[in-house]
N, C-alpha and C positions, 0 to 999 in steps of 0.2 A: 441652511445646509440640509441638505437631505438624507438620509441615514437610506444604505444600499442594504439588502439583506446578505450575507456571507454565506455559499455555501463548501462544501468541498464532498465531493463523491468518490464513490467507491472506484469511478476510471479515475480521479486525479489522483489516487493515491497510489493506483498501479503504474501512471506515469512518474510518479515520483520512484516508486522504486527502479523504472527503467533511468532515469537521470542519475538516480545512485549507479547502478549497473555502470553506466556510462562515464561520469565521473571515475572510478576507480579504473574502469579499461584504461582510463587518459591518463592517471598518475596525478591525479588533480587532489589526494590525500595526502598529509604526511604520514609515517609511520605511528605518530602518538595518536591521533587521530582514529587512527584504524581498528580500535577495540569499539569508540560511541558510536564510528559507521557501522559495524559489524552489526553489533547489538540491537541497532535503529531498523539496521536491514533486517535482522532476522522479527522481532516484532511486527513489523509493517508486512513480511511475507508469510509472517502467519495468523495475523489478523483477517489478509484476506482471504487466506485456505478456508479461514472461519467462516468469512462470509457467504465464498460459492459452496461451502458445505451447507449453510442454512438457507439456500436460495437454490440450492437442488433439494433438498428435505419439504420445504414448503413446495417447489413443484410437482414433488414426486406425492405431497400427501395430498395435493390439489387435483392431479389426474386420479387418483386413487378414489375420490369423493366420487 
């Protein structure tokens, strides 16, 4: 059996928070639910704020060079 390497990037995680987005438009939560999506959601939208902050930072100090 061959062992596959596992990755997951910075688009899959923006797709996921679009499938969150999408799910809750659909009602596809229940009410109890709705505090670990929140939470989940707001983490994962501001991990990636983190990200295109430090990947405009590194380009902006890269043009700067």
């Amino acid at each position: 059996m061959s062992e596959t390497k596992q990755e997951l990037s910075v688009t899959d995680l923006a797709v996921l928070k679009n499938i969150i987005d999408l799910a809750c438009e659909r009602g596809a939560f229940r009410g109890p639910e709705l505090k670990t999506v929140g939470e989940t959601y707001d983490k994962l939208t501001a991990f990636l704020a983190w990200v295109i902050a430090q990947a405009e930072s590194q380009s902006q100090g890269e043009t700067n060079a």
